[in-house]
C-alpha positions in Angstrom: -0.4 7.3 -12.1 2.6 8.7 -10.0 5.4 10.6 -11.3 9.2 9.0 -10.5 9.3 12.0 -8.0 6.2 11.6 -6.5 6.8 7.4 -5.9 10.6 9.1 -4.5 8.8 11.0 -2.0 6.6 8.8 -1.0 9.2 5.8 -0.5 10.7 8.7 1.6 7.9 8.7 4.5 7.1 5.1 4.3 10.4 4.3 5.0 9.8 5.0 8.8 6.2 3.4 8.9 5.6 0.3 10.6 3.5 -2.4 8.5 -0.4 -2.9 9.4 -1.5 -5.7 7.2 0.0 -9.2 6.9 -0.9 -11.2 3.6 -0.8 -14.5 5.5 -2.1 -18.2 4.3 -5.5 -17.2 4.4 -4.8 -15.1 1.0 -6.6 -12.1 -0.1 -10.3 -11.9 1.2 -12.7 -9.5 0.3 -12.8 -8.7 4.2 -8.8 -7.6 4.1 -9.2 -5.4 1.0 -12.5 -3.7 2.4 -10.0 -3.1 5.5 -6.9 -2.3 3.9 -9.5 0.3 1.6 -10.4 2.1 4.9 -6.5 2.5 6.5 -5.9 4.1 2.6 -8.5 6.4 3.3 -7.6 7.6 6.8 -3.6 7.5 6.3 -3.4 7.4 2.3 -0.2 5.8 2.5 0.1 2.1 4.4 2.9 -0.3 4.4 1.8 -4.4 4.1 4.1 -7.4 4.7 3.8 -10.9 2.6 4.5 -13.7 5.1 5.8 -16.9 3.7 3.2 -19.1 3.5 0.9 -16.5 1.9 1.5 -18.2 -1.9 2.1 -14.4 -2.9 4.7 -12.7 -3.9 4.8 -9.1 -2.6 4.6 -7.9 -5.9 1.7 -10.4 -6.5 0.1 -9.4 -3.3 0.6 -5.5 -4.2 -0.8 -5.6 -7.6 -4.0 -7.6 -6.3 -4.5 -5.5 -3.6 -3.9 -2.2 -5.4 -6.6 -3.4 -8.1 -8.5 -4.2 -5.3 -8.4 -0.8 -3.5 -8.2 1.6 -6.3 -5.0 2.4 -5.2 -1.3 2.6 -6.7 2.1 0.2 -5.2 4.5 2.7 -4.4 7.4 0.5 -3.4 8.1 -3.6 -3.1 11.4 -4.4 -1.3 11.6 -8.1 -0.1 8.5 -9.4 1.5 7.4 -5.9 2.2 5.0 -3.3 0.0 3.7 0.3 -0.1 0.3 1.0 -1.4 -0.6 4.9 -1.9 -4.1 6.3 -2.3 -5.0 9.9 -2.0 -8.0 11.4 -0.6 -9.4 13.8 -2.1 -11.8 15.5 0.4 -9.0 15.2 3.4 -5.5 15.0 2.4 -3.1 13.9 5.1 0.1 14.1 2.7 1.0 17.5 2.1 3.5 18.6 -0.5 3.1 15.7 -2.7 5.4 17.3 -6.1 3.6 18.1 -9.5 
């Protein structure tokens, strides 16, 4: 579970990241989590976008995807989310507050 400073920092360096994965009207597949589970590993922080004809919401989309994952929504603005998961044999964030 993140701390209100950690979730701070973190909306801090997502704010300049572009988005990789599009929730579109294909929904959630297995395929897109096992995907999105493999950019969380590598980058530990990844920003997704809902598209209108999805049927989510991004908060809908965040919290299936973050169940999905094993990872934690970080931010939802709008149609767009941030989904956080750390690595624990390779961290790429560094500094992360207590």
């Amino acid at each position: 579970m993140l701390t209100s400073k950690q979730r701070a920092y973190l909306r801090s360096i997502a704010s300049s990241y572009d988005t990789i994965f599009q929730v579109g009207k294909g929904g959630i597949t297995e395929t897109m989590c096992k995907d999105i589970g493999e950019a969380l590993r590598k980058r530990e922080l990844i920003k997704l976008r809902v598209l209108e004809n999805s049927g989510y919401t991004a908060r809908e989309a965040g919290e299936a995807i973050a169940e999905a994952t094993g990872s934690e929504v970080v931010q939802v603005i709008g149609s767009k989310f941030v989904l956080f998961k750390r690595n624990p044999k390779d961290p790429v964030i560094e500094n992360i507050p207590k």
